[in-house]
C-alpha positions in Angstrom: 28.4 80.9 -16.2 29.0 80.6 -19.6 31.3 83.9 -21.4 28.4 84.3 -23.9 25.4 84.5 -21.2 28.0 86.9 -19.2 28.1 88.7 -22.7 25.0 89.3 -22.9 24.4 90.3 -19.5 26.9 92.4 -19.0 24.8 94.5 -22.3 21.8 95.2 -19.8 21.4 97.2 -17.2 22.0 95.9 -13.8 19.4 96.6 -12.1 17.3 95.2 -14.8 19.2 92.0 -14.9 18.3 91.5 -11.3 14.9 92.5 -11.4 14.5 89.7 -14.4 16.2 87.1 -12.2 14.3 88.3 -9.1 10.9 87.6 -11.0 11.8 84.8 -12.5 12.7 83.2 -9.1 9.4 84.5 -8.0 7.9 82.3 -11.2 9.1 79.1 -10.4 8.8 79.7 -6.4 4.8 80.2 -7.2 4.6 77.0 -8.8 7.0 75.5 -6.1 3.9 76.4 -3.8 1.2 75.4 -6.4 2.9 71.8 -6.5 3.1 71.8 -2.8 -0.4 72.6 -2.4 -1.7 69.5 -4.8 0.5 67.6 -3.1 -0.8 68.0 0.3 -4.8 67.8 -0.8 -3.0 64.2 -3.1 -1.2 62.6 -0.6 -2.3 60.6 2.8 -1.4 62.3 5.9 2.2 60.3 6.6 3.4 60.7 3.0 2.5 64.4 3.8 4.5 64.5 7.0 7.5 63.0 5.6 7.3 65.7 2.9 7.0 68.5 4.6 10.3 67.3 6.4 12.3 67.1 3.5 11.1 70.3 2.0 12.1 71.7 5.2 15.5 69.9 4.8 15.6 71.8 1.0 14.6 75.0 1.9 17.6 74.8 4.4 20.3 73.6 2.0 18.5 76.2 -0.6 19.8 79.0 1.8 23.2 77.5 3.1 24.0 77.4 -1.1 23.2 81.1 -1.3 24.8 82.4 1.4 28.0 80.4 0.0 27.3 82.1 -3.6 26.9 85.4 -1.6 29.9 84.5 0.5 32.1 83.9 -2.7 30.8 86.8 -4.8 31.4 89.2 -1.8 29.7 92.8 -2.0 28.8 94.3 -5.1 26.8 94.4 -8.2 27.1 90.4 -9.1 26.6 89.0 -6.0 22.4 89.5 -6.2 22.3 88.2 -9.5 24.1 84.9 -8.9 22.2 84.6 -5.2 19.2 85.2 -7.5 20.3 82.5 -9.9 20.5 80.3 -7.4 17.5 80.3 -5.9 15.9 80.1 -9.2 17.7 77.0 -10.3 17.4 75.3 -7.2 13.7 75.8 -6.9 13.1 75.1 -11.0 15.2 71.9 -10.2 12.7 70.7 -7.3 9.9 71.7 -9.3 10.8 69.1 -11.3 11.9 66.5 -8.6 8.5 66.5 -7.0 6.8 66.7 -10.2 8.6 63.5 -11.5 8.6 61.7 -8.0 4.1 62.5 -7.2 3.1 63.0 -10.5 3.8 59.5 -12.8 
């Protein structure tokens, strides 16, 4: 993280900080699931299959990366905030994988 984003991080309150990143994880995680659900009305039933494997696959290595941030952060006020952060890229980021891969 960049000092100036920490900057201006460090001027809020925690526990609003991670309520902000807590909902905007829970932003890009709904459409996450609104993509997912064109997708599997859009696609035929193998392309579906295949799919559904590799977002399993994702939501695993989605998990293992924020246990490490939580593993690396150890206890205290920073660690939910980066595991939040995390989650929140990683989702925005397939957002716009699937978008760009079904969606041309």
């Amino acid at each position: 993280m960049q000092t100036d984003e920490r900057q201006q991080i460090d001027d809020i309150p925690w526990i609003e900080v991670r309520r902000i990143a807590a909902e905007s994880y829970q932003m890009w995680d709904d459409k996450l699931n609104e993509i997912y659900g064109v997708l599997k009305q859009e696609l035929p039933a193998n392309e579906m299959a295949a799919l559904k494997q590799e977002e399993i696959q994702w939501i695993n290595e989605r998990d293992s990366a924020v246990k490490q941030v939580e593993i690396q952060n150890g206890p205290g006020t920073y660690a939910p905030y980066e595991m939040s952060m995390t989650k929140l890229s990683m989702t925005r980021d397939r957002c716009y994988e699937l978008v760009n891969s079904y969606f041309k």
